[in-house]
C-alpha positions in Angstrom: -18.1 3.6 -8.2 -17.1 3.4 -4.5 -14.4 6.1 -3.3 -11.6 4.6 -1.7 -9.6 6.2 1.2 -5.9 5.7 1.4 -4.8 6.7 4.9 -1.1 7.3 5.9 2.6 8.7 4.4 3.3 10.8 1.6 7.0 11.3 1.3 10.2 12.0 -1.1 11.9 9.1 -2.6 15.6 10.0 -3.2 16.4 7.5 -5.6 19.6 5.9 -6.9 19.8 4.2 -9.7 22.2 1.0 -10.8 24.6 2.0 -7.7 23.7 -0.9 -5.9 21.4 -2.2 -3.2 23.7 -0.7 -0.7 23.4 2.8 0.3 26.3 3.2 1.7 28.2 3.0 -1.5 25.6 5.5 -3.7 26.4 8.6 -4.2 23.7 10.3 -6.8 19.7 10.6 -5.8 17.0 11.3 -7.7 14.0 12.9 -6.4 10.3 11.0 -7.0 7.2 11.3 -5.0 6.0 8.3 -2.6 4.6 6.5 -0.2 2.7 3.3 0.2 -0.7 4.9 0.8 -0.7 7.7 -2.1 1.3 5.0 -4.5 -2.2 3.2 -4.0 -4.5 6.3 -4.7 -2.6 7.2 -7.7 -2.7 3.8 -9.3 -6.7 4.1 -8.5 -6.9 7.5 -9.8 -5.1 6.4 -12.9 -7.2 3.3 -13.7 -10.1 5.8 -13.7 -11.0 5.3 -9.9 -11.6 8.0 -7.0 -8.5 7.5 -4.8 -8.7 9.8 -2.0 -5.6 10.1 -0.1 -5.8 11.4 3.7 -2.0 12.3 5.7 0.2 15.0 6.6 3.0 16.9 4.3 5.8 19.8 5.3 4.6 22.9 4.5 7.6 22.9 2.5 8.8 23.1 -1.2 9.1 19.4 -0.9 5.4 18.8 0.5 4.5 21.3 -2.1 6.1 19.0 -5.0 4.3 15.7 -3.5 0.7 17.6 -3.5 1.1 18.7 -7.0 2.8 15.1 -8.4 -0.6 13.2 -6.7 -3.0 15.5 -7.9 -2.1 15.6 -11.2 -2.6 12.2 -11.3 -6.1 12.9 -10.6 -6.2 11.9 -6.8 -8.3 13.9 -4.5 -6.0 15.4 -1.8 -8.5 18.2 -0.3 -8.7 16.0 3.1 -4.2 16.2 3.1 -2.8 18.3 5.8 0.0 20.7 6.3 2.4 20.8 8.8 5.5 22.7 10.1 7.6 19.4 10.6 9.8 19.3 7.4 8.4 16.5 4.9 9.2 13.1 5.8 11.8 11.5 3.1 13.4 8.1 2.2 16.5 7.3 0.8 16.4 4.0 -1.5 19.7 2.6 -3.9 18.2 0.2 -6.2 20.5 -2.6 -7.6 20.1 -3.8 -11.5 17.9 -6.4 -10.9 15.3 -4.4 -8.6 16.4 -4.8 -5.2 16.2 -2.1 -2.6 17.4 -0.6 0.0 15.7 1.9 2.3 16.4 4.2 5.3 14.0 6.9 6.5 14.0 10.3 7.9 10.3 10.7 9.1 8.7 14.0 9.4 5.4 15.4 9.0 3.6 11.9 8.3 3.4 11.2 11.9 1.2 14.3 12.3 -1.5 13.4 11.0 -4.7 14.2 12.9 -7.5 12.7 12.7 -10.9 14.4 11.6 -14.2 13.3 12.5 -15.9 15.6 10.1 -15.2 12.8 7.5 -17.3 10.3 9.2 -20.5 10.5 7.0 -19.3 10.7 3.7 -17.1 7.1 4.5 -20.1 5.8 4.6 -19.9 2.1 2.5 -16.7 2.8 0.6 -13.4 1.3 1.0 -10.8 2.4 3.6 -6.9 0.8 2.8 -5.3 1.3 5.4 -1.3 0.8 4.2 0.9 3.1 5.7 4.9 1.6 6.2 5.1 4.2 8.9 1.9 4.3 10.9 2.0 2.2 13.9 5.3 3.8 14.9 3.3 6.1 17.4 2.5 10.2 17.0 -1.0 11.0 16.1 -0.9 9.3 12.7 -1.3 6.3 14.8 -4.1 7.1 17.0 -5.6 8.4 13.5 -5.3 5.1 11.9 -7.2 3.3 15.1 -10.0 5.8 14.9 -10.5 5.5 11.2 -10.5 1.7 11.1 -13.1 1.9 13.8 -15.1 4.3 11.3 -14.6 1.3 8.5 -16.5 -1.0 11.1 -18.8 1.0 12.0 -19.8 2.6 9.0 -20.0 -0.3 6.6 -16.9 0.2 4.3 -14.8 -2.6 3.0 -11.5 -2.3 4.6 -7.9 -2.8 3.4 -4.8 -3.8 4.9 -1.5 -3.6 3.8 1.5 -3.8 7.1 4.6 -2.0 4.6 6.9 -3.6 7.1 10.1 -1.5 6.7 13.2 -3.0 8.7 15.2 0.1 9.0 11.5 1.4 10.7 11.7 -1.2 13.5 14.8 -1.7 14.3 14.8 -5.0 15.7 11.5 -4.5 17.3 9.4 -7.0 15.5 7.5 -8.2 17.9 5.8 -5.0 18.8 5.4 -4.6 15.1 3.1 -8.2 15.1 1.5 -6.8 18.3 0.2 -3.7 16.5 -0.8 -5.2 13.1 -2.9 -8.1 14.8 -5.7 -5.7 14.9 -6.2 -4.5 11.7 -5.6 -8.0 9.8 -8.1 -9.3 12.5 -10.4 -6.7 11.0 -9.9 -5.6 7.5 -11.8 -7.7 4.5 -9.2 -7.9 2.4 -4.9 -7.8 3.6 -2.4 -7.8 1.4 1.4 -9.3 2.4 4.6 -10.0 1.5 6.0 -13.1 1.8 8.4 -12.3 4.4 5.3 -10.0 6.0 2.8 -13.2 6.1 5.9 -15.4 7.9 6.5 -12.7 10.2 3.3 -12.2 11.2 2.0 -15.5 11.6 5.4 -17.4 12.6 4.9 -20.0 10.3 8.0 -20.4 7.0 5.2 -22.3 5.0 2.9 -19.8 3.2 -0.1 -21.9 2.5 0.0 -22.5 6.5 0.7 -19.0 7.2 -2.8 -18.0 5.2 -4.5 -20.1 7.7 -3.2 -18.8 10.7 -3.8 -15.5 9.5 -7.2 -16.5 8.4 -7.5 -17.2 12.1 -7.0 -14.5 13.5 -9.9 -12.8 11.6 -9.3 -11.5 7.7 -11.4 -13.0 5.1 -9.5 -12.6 1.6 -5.6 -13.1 1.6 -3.5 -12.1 -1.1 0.4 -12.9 -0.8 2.9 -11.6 -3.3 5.2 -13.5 -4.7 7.6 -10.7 -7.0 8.0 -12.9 -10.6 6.2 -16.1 -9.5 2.9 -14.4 -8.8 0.4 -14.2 -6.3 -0.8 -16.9 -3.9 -4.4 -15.8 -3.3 -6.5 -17.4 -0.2 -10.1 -16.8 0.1 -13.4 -19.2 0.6 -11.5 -21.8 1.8 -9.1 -22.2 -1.2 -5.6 -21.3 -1.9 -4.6 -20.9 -6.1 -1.5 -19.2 -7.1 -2.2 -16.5 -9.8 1.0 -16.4 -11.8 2.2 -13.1 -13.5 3.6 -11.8 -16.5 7.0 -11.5 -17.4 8.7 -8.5 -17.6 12.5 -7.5 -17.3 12.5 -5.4 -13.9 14.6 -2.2 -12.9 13.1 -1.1 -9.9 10.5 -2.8 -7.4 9.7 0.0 -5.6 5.7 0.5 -6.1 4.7 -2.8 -7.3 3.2 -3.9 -4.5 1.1 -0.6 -3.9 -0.1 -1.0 -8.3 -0.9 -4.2 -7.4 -3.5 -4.0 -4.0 -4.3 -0.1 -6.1 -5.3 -2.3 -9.1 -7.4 -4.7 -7.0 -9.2 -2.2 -4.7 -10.1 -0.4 -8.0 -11.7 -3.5 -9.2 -13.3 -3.8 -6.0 -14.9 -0.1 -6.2 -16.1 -0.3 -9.5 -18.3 -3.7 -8.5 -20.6 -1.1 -6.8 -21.3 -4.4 -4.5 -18.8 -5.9 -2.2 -21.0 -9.7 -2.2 -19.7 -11.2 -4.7 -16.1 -10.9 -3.6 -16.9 -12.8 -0.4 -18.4 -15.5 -2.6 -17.1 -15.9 -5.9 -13.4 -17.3 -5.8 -13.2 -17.0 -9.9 -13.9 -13.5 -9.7 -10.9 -13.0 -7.3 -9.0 -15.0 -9.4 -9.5 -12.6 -12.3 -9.2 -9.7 -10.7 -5.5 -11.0 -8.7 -4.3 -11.9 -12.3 -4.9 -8.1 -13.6 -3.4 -6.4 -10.1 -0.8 -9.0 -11.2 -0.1 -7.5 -14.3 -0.1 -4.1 -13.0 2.2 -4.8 -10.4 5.2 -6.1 -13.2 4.4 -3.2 -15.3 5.2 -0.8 -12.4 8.8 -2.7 -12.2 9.5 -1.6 -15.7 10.3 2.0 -14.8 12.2 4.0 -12.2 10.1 5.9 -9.6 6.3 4.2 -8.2 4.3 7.0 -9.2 5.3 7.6 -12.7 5.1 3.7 -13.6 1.7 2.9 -12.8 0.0 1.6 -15.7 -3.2 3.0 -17.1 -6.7 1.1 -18.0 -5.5 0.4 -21.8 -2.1 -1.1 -20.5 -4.2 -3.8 -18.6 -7.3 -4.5 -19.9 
């Protein structure tokens, strides 16, 4: 089984629940573990995978909460750092049917440096590289350039996931298309959002919207769709891969169970050839990410609703 390297943001979720989708109106928070990239290692580790997640923490009691939440989920965090910046957090007010809201205080994530002992041992794994906060500048951004180059140059199959956060831009979308253009031209494998794939390619249309993107470099597409499903683009055909149903109460997560659940599918073909060649194997594989994705919806907090192996298979 390949090891897969999540680079990027772990961070506090203060949470409220049923008080809307505004924040401005909520008034109690509960405290969960996050972050796009470690979401995605523990959903690895959980299926039985070796998620390995690489970025910065406070040395603080809150960094000191994350570390222990991730690990006990079995990921590997001996490549995290410390830092004195407090621990990046996010405040999110989820409304009854799922919808979120999100503004950030970032901290320690952007300090992320990057280490080139590491090199060697990425040898032919997998590098996802799905950080909402990344290309915002500080050394977790001139990290994330260096360790894509090491995915190129040392053979791994490489992720990409653009966690576009308004409240991170502010406005500044364009430099946000700038900077992603890169790694989608890159990476094997990128997984959007709806909005994410219109933004980034400028088309509304989302089968024409794959093709642009398919342009500009990235082989296998996967779009999610929330309760319709996933549009999956790949070998020169576009299917949609519906779902299950499920009766959601927070979305927060899904997205990262989902591309988790995929990459560990990935890992544990020990070859990355058929992938690039066997759309019916992508289909199967989209339809059980699928599944983990709505399971994750079914409970508060991304972390604690991932789904194990006997929940999907």
């Amino acid at each position: 089984m390949k090891r897969v390297y999540c680079i990027g943001e772990l961070l506090i979720d203060f949470v409220a629940e049923r008080q809307g989708s505004d924040l401005s109106k909520a008034v109690q928070f509960t405290k969960k573990a996050g972050g796009a990239p470690a979401n995605v290692a523990c959903a690895i580790a959980k299926l039985g995978g070796k998620g390995i997640f690489i970025g910065c923490v406070g040395n603080d009691p809150f960094g000191s909460f994350l570390l222990d939440t991730v690990k006990k989920e079995g990921v590997d965090i001996s490549l995290t750092q410390l830092s004195k910046t407090f621990t990046t957090l996010a405040f999110v007010s989820i409304a009854d049917d799922g919808e979120r809201d999100f503004v950030f205080s970032r901290g320690a994530d952007k300090e992320l440096k990057y280490d080139p002992t590491l090199r060697q041992s990425l040898q032919g794994n997998i590098l996802h590289l799905g950080a909402a906060t990344a290309l915002l500048g500080g050394s977790l951004e001139k990290a994330y350039g260096k360790y894509l180059f090491d995915g190129l140059t040392k053979d791994m199959f490489i992720s990409f996931d653009p966690n576009f956060r308004g409240d991170l831009w502010k406005e500044d979308e364009e430099t946000f298309i700038k900077k992603c253009m890169p790694f989608v031209e890159k990476s094997h494998l990128c997984k959007f959002s709806k909005e994410e794939a219109q933004l980034l390619s400028g088309k509304k249309d989302i089968h024409e919207a794959c093709d642009v993107l398919h342009e500009v470099g990235t082989k296998i597409i996967t779009v999610t769709l929330g309760s319709e499903g996933t549009l999956l683009s790949a070998h020169g055909t576009k299917k949609l891969i519906p779902s299950i149903n499920v009766r959601p109460v927070d979305t927060t997560g899904a997205g990262d169970a989902f591309i988790g659940c995929l990459l560990y599918q990935i890992s544990d073909l020990g070859n990355y050839d058929p992938v690039f060649e066997d759309f019916a194997l992508l289909e199967k594989m989209v339809a059980i990410a699928n599944k983990a994705g709505a399971i994750t919806t079914t409970n508060y907090g991304a972390i604690v609703a991932l789904p194990t192996k006997d929940q999907l298979y």
